[in-house]
C-alpha positions in Angstrom: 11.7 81.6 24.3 12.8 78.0 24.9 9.8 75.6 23.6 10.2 73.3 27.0 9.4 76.8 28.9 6.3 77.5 27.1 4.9 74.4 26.9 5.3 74.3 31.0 2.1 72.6 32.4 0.0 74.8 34.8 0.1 72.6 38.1 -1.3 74.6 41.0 -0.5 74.5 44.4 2.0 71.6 45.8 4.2 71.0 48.5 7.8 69.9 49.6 9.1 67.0 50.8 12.8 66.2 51.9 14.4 62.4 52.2 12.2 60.1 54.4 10.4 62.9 55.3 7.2 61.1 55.5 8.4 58.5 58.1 9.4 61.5 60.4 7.3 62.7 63.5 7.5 66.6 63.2 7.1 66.3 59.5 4.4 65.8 57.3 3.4 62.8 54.7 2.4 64.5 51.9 0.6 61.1 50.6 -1.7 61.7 53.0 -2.1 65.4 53.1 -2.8 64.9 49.4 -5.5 62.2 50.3 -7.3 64.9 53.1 -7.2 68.1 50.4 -7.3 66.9 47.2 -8.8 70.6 46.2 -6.0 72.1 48.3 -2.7 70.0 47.3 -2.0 69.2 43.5 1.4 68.3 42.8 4.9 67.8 45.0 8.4 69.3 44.8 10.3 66.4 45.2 13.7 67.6 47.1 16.4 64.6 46.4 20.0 63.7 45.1 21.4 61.1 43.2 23.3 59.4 46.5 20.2 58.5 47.8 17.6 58.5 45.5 14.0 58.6 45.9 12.4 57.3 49.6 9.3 54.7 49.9 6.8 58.3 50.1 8.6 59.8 47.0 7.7 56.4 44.9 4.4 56.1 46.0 2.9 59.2 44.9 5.0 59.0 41.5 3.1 55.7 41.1 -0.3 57.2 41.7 0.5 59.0 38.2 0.3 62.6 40.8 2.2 65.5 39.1 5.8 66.1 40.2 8.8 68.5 39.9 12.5 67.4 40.9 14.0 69.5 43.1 18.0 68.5 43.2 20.0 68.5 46.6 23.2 67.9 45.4 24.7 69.9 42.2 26.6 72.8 41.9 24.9 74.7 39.1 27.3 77.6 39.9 29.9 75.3 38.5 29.9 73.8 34.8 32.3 71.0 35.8 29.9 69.7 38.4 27.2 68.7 35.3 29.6 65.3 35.7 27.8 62.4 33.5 27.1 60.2 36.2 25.3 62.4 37.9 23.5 63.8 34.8 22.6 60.2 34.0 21.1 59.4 37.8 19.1 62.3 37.3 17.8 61.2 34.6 16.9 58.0 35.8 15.0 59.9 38.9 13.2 62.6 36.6 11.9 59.6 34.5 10.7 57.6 37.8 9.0 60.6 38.5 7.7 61.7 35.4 8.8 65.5 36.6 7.6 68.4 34.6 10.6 70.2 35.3 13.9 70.4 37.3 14.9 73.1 39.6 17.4 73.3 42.8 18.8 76.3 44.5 21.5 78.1 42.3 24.3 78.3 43.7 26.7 75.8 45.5 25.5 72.2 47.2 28.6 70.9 48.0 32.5 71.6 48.3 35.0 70.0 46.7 34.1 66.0 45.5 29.8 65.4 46.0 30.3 63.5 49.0 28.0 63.9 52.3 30.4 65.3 54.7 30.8 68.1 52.1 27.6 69.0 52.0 26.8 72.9 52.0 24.2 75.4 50.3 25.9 78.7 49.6 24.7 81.4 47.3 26.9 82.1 44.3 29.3 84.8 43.6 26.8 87.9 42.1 29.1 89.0 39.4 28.3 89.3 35.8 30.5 86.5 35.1 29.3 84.0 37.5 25.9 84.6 36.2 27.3 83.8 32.7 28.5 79.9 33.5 25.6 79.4 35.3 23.6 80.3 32.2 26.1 77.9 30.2 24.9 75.5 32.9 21.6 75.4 32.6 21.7 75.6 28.9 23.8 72.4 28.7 21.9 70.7 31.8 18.4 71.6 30.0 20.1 69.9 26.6 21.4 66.8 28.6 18.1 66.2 30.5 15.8 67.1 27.9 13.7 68.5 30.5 13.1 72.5 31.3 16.1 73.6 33.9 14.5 76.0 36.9 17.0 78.0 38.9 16.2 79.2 42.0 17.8 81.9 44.3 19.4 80.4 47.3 18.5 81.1 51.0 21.6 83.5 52.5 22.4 86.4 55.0 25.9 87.2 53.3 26.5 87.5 49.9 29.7 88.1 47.7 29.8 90.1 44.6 28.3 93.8 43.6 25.0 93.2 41.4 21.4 92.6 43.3 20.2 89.2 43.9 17.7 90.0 40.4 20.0 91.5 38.7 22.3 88.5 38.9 19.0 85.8 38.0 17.8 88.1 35.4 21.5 87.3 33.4 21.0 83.8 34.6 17.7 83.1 33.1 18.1 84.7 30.2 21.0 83.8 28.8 20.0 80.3 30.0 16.6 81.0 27.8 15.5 79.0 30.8 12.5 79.5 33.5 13.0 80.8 37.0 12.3 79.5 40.6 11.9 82.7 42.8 11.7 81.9 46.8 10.0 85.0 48.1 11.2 84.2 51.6 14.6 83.7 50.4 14.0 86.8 48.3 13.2 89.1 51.6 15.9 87.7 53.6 18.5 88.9 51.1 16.6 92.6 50.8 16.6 93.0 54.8 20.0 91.6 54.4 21.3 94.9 52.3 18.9 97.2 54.2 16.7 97.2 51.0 13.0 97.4 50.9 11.2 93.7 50.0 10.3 95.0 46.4 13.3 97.2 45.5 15.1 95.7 41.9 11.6 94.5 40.7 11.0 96.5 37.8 14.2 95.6 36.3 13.5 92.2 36.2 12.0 89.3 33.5 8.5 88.1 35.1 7.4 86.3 32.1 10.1 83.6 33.2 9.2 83.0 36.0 7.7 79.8 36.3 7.7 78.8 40.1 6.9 80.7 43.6 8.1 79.2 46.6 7.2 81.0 50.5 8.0 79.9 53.7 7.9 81.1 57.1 11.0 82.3 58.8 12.4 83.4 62.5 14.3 85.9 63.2 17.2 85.9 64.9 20.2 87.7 66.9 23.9 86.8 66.8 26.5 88.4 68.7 24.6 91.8 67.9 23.4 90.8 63.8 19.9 90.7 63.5 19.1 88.1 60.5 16.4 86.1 59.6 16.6 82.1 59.1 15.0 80.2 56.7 12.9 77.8 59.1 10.1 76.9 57.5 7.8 77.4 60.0 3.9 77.8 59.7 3.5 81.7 59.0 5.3 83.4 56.4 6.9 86.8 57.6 5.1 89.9 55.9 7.9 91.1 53.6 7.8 87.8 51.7 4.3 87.8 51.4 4.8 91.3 50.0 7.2 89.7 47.5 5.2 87.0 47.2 1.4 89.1 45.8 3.8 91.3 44.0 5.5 88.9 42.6 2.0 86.7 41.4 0.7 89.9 40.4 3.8 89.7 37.2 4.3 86.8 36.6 1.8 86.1 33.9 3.8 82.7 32.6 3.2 81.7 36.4 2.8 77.8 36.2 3.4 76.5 39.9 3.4 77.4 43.3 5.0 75.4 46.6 4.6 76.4 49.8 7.5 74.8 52.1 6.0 73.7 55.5 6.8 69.7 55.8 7.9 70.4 59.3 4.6 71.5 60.8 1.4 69.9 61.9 -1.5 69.8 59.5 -3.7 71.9 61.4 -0.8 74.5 61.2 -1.1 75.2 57.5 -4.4 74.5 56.2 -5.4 78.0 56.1 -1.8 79.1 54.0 -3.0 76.1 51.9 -6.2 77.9 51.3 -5.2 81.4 50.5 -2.7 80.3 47.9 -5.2 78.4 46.4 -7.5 81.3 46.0 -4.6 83.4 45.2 -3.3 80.8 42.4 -6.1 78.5 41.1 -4.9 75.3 39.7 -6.8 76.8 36.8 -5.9 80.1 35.7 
């Protein structure tokens, strides 16, 4: 196993932020949350690309010295052409700012065609065994280029392409990446209601001592010309199958190392108490 995943610092509980996040009324300042509950908030998932770089709130908690990871917005890790050197060298810059432990992103597509803004999009990737194959050849050479542990995550969808299971596909991924893995248990039960599956089905099959990162979010469900589906909102309160995923999940994952719970569009008050139980579930030291 790679030596940049076992050496992986244990950081706790943290939270999300998006661009000028901070400055926005319905969303949260994480400076300050941090400030309110330091026992409750130890490190944040920084969610940026390389067009903008990193916002006033972003730069202020890096230069407290506060534990980060970098959470990309903008690179096709589906894609091994899209590991262009400018953009590998921009990253770098902003994972040195930072002082990241690690990298991760959703796996799959960020953008179509040239990595301008009006092409911005977040798809899932093909699940085929040879998709998962250059995505492992991109994280391998990403990892190499950065220097810095690569952490794929699975993608929020209702409609996927391609024949193997969401962990089937990530279990190729992260190991023939030799590379950690991000798993988003809300994103994770949207795609098992999405196949009619139950929230835990494909578990056993799968590589828990890579994962390194739990994300959960709430979600709201919704109907479309008849399709019931399930959106990716963010909201306060977790639905029950991806806290399902989420305890089975922590309970074998025993190279766990982080855990971010996405709620940056919600008042304080809202998520204290999620704040608190993944704290007691996940103890900033294990």
């Amino acid at each position: 196993m790679s030596p940049l995943l076992q050496n992986a610092p244990r950081l706790g509980v943290g939270i999300s932020c998006e661009f000028n996040g901070g400055t926005r009324a319905l969303n949260l300042d994480a400076l300050a949350l941090r400030e309110a509950w330091p026992t409750l908030i130890h490190f944040l998932e920084v969610g940026a690309d390389t067009r903008r770089g990193l916002d006033e709130h972003m730069q202020r908690w890096a230069a407290q010295g506060w534990p980060t990871t970098y959470h990309f917005l903008d690179l096709n890790l589906a894609e091994e052409e899209d590991l262009d050197p400018l953009w590998v060298q921009r990253t770098q810059a902003i994972v040195a700012e930072l002082g990241a432990a690690w990298v991760c992103g959703d796996a799959g597509y960020w953008h179509v065609g040239p990595r301008e803004p009006v092409h911005d999009v977040l798809l899932p990737p093909v699940l085929t065994r040879s998709s998962a194959a250059e995505m492992a050849r991109a994280v391998r050479a990403l990892s190499a280029a950065l220097n810095t542990l690569v952490v794929p995550e699975n993608p929020p969808a209702v409609a996927y392409v391609g024949p193997l299971h969401l962990l089937d596909y990530y279990a190729q991924v992260v190991s023939d990446g030799d590379c950690g893995f991000l798993l988003d248990c809300s994103h994770l039960a949207i795609f098992q209601a999405s196949r009619g599956l139950s929230p835990l089905t494909a578990f056993d099959g799968f590589p828990w001592e890579r994962v390194v990162e739990l994300h959960i979010a709430g979600g709201r469900p919704r109907v479309t010309e008849g399709l019931r589906w399930m959106e990716d909102t963010h909201d306060p309160e977790p639905t029950a199958e991806a806290w399902a995923v989420f305890e089975a999940a922590l309970a074998r994952s025993k190279n766990l190392k982080a855990v971010v719970y996405e709620c940056e569009h919600n008042p304080a008050d809202e998520v204290y108490d999620n704040f608190v139980r993944l704290n007691d579930a996940f103890p900033v030291k294990g």
